[in-house]
N, C-alpha and C positions, 0 to 999 in steps of 0.2 A: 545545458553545459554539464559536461564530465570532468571529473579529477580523482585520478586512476592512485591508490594508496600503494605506494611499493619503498621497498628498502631488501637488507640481505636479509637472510633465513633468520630464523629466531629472536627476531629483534619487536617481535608482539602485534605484526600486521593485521594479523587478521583476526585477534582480538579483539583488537581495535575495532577494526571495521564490524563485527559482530555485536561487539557494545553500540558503536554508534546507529548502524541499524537494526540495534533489538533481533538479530539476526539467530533462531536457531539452528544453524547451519554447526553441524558437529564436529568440535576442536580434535584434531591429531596434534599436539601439541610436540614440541620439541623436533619433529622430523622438520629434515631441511625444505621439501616439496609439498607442505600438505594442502598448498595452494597450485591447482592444476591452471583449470581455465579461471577465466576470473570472474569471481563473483561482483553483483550489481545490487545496488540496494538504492533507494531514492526517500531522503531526508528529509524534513522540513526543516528551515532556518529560523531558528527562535528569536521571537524580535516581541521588546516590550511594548513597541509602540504599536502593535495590533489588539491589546490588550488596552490600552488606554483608548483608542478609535472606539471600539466597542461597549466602552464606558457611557460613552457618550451617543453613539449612533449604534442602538443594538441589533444586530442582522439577525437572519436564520441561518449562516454558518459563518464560519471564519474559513479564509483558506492562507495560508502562507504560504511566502517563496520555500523551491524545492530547487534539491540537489542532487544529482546523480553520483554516488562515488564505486567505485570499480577497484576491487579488491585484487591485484596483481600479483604475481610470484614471483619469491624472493628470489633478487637477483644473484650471483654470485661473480666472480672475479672473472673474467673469459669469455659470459654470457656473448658477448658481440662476437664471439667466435665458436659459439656452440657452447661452450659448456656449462653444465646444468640441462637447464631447460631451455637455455637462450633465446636466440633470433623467437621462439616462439612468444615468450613472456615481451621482448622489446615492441615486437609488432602491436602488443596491446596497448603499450605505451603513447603508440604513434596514434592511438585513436580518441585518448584523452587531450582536455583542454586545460589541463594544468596538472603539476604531480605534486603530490602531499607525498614525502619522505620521512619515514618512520624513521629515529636513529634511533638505538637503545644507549642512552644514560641511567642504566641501574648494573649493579655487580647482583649476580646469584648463581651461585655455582653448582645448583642443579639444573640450570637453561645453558645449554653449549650453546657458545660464540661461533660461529662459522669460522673468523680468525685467530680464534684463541684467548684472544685479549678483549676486552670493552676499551674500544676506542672511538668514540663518535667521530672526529676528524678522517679516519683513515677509514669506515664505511660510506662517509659522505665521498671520499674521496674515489674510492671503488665503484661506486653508482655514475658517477660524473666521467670518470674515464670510461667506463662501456658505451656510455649514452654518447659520450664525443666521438669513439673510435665510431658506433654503427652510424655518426651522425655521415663522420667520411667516408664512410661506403656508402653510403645514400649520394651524396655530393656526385663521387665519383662517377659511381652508374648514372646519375642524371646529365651530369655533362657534356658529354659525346652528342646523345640527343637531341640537349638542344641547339647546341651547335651545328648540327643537321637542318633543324629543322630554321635556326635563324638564316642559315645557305640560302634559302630558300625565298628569303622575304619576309617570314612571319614574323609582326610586330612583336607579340607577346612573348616569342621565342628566344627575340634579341635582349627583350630585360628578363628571362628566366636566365640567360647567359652571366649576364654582370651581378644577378643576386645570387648564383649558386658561385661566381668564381670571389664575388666578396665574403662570401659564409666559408667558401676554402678557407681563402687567409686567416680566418678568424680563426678554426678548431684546428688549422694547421700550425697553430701558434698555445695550442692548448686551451683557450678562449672558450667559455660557454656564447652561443648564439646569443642567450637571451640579455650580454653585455651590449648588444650591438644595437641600433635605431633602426628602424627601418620606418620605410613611406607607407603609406595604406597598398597602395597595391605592392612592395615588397612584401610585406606582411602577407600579403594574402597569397603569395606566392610561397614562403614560407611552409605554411601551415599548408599548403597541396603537398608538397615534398615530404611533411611529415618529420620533419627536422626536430627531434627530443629534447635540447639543448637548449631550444630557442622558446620552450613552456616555461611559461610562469610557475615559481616553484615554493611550497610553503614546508618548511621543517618541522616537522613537531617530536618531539623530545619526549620519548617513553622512558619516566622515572618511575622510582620506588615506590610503596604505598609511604612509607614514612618523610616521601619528600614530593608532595603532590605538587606542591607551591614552583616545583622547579628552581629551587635553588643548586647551590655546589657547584667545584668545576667542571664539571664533564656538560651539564646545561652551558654552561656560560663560553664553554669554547664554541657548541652548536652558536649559542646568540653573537658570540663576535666573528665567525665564519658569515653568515645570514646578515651582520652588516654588510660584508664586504661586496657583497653579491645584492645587496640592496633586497632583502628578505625577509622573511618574517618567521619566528620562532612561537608556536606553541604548547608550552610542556603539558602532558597528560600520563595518567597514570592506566593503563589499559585494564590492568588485573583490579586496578578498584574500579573502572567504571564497570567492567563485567561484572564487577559484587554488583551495583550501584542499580545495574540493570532489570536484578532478579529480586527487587524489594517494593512495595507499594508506594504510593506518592509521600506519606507521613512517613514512613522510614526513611523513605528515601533521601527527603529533607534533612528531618535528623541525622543523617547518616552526612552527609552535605555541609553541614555546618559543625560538625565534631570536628573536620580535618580543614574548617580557616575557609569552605568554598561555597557560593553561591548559587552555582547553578553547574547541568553537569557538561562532560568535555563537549556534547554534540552543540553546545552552544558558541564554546570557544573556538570550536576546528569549522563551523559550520560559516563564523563567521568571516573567521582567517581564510577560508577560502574563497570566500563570496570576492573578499578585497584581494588575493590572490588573481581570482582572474576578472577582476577588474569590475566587477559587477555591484549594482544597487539597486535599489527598492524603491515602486513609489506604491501610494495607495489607490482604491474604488472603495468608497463608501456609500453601503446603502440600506434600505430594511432586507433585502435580499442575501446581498452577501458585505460582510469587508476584506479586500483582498489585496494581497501584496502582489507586485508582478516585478519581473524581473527585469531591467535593462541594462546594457553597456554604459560606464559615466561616460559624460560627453554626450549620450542621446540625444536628439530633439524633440517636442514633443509629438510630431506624427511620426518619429520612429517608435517613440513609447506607445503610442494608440494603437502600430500597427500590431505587438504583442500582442493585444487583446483580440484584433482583426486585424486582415490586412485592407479590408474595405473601412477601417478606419483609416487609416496614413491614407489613403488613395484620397479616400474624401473628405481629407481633415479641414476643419472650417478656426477651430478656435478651441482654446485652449482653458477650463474655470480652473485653477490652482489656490487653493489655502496650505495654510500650514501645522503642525498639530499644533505649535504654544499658541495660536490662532485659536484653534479647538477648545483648547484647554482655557482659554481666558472666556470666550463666549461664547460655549458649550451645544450652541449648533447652528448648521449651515446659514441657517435663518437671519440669528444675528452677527454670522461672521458678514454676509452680504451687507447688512441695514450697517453695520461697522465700516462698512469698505474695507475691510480685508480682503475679500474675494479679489484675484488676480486676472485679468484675460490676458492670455497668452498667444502670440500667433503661431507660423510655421518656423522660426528664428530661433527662439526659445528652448536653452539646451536645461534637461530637466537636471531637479537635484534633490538627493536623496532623502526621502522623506516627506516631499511632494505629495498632497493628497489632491484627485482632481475629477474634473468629469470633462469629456471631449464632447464637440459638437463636431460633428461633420456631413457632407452631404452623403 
């Protein structure tokens, strides 16, 4: 899974993204373009609960879920008609699986605005109308097509028809995609077309160092926008995690807890995005390794086995599942069995997050 970081010029993108991949890729700082192609970095997802498994069942390594994120260039107002860097920056967009939008909520009047002013509403709003305008030239061009091709007979072609001319209605009414329901196979139709509007979208709010907490209006207009849109806001400070990045784990700490905070942003944004696009964790516990893997909620379990293999799902037979407060009260496999803790699970069985287990299959 990708989730491509974009917002307009100087608003600390790829700072950001440099902090959160310990990336030393070297800052041009203040120019509007100093993001060409897009940079890629791949995460791991901080999770306490690998840290507790391991307490208890101690492997020879740990691995955690990871994340792909893709560092984009700031868009600017017209992008969907060339200007900037456009159509080229949009295309990138179309390849990610969700978008993390940067807004700047800090004043500093040595980082130029693109529009002048620090407005979060009105760069949130500038992003959403290019992403809608290139969503209707996608529409457009796709139309004709398949209405060719449904002339014709083809099953798939006649509901490409009713989902591109129901997504019309939608962004021809000003509408983000991602307001709208769709079926599994709409969805999946969807996401061939590449439609922007219709990604799941996490805001996160670059404040000041002296307002790491993300307080103040200019945070709270992002969080009341991000209700309406049914969204999720998380404030980060890019210029202190970039401090935060270049000190060792005991400063770092201390440095951590000066300013009210527990852990640093690659926690918060890592996690907001997981639930962004819809993902969660379950575990393998063993002397070899403890690992986290990744699934879609709603999996079942031979869709989660097939992550691991696909000759697991193929030959899925059964399902062992515990849970960690299981773990945690009697401290291993052994006695959570002789407890009847231990769960068997069939092919029915939609997993849930934090699920520790072992598959049997043929």
């Amino acid at each position: 899974m990708e989730a491509g970081i974009v917002g307009l010029p100087n608003v600390g993108k790829s700072t950001l993204f440099n902090a959160l991949t310990s990336s030393t890729v070297a800052q041009s700082a203040n120019y509007p373009f100093c993001t060409i192609e897009p940079n890629e970095g791949i995460v791991s997802v901080p999770d306490s609960r690998l840290e507790t498994i391991t307490r208890y069942i101690p492997p020879q390594k740990v691995i955690p879920a990871m994340l792909k994120l893709v560092d984009i260039a700031g868009i600017v107002e017209g992008a969907s008609k060339g200007e900037g860097l456009g159509n080229k920056f949009l295309s990138h967009i179309r390849e990610v699986d969700a978008i993390l939008q940067v807004v700047r909520c800090f004043e500093d009047k040595d980082i130029t605005h693109v529009s002048g002013d620090v407005n979060p509403l009105s760069d949130i709003e500038i992003i959403e109308t290019e992403l809608l305008l290139a969503d209707m030239e996608t529409l457009a061009a796709s139309l004709p097509k398949s209405e060719r091709a449904a002339k014709g007979g083809d099953k798939d072609a006649k509901l490409r028809v009713e989902v591109t001319k129901k997504c019309q209605a939608c962004v021809d009414e000003g509408h983000l995609l991602r307001t709208l329901e769709f079926t599994r196979d709409e969805a999946k139709i969807v996401r061939g077309l590449g439609l922007m509007t219709a990604k799941p979208i996490l805001y996160i709010a670059n404040v000041a160092e002296d307002n790491v907490a993300g307080e103040g209006p200019l945070v709270q207009q992002v969080r009341d926008h991000a209700a309406n849109v049914n969204a999720e806001v998380v404030p980060v400070c890019a210029k202190f995690e970039a401090e935060l990045g270049e000190l060792d784990d005991a400063d770092r700490a201390e440095m951590l807890e000066s300013v009210g905070l527990t852990e640093a942003a690659l926690g918060t944004v890592a996690r907001g995005a997981y639930r962004t696009l819809g993902l969660q964790s379950y575990f393998t516990a063993g002397e070899k390794e403890v690992r986290a893997w990744t699934i879609p909620v709603g999996a079942t379990a031979p869709q989660a086995a097939g992550v691991i293999h696909t000759d697991f799902e193929k030959g899925f037979i059964r399902c062992e599942v515990y849970t960690l407060a299981a773990l945690e009260e009697f401290k291993t496999e052994k006695e959570i069995r002789a407890a009847g803790k231990l769960r068997v699970e069939g092919k029915e069985y939609i997993m849930k997050d934090g699920d520790i287990c072992h598959f049997l299959f043929n």
